[in-house]
Every structure is written in C-alpha cells, then in structure tokens.
C-alpha positions in Angstrom: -87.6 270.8 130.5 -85.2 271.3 127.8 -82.3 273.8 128.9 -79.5 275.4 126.8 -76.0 275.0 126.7 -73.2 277.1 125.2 -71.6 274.8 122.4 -69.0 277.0 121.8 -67.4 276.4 125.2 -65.9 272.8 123.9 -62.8 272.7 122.7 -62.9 272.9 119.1 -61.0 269.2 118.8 -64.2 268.2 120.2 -66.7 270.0 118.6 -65.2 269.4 115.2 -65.6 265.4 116.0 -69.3 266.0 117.3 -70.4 267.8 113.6 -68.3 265.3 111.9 -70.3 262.0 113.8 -73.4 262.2 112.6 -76.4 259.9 111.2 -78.9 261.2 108.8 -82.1 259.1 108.4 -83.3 261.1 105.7 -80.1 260.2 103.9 -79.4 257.4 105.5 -75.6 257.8 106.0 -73.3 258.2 108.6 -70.5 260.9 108.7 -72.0 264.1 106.8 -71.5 266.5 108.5 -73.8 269.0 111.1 -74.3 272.8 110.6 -75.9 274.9 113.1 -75.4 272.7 115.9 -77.2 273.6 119.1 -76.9 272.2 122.6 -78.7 271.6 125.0 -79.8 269.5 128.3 -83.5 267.8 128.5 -84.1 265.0 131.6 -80.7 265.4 132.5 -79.2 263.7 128.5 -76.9 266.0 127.0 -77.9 266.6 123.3 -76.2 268.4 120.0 -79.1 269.4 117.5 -78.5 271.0 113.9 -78.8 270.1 110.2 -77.2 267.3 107.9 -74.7 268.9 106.0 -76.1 267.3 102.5 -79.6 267.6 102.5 -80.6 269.9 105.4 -82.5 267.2 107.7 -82.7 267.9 111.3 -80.0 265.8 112.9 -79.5 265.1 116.8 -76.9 263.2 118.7 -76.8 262.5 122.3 -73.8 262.3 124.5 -72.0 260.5 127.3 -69.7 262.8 128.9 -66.5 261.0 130.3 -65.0 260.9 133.5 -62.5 263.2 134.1 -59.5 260.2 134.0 -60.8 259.3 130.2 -60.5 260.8 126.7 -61.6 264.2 126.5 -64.4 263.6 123.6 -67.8 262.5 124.3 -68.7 259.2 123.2 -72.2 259.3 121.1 -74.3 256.3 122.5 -76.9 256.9 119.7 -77.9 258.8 116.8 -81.1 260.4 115.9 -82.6 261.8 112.6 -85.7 263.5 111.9 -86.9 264.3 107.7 
C-alpha cells in the first residue's frame, strides 16, 4: 500500500540534495536534477518520485533514513528510472 508523505517537511539542505542525486535511465546520467518530487512510503521503503530535469523521465530514488547520532541527509542506496 503506497502512503504519502509531506516532502516539504525536510529541511530544505536536504531536499535540495535529494533533487540534485538523481539517475535517469532514459538519459542515462547521474546528477540532473528532479522536478515535482513526491514522497511517499510503500512496504515500509521510503521513496522520492518526480521528473528528470532534462528530458522529463519519471525518476525515483529510495532512501535510508539515518539514525538520529548520524548526518542529517538520507543516504540513497539505489536509483531508479523509468522512460
């Protein structure tokens, strides 16, 4: 079951780094960029949803969130693209 989340409560450090580390498969680069993102939780993985800056590709990254004693930012464990 797939479940929202409210983006805009991270700090926007954080969500400037999430729409800045991105993959796109249809362009097969790293580091364009994300517009729209969306968030939201499905089988308990935290995910960030929205479209490649360049080409307009559905890009989605999911998250690790740290413990409270490490660095603030999420760590992406994977990247994935859809054309």
């Amino acid at each position: 079951m797939r479940t929202s989340r409210d983006f805009t409560l991270r700090p926007e450090r954080e969500r400037s780094w999430i729409c800045a580390e991105t993959w796109c498969d249809r362009c097969n680069q790293a580091d364009l960029g994300m517009i729209s993102p969306v968030e939201f939780e499905e089988d308990g993985q935290i995910y960030i949803e929205g479209a490649c800056r360049k080409c307009s590709a559905v890009v989605r990254t999911y998250l690790e969130e740290k413990k409270p004693n490490q660095s603030p930012e999420p760590m992406p464990l994977k990247r994935h693209g859809s054309s």
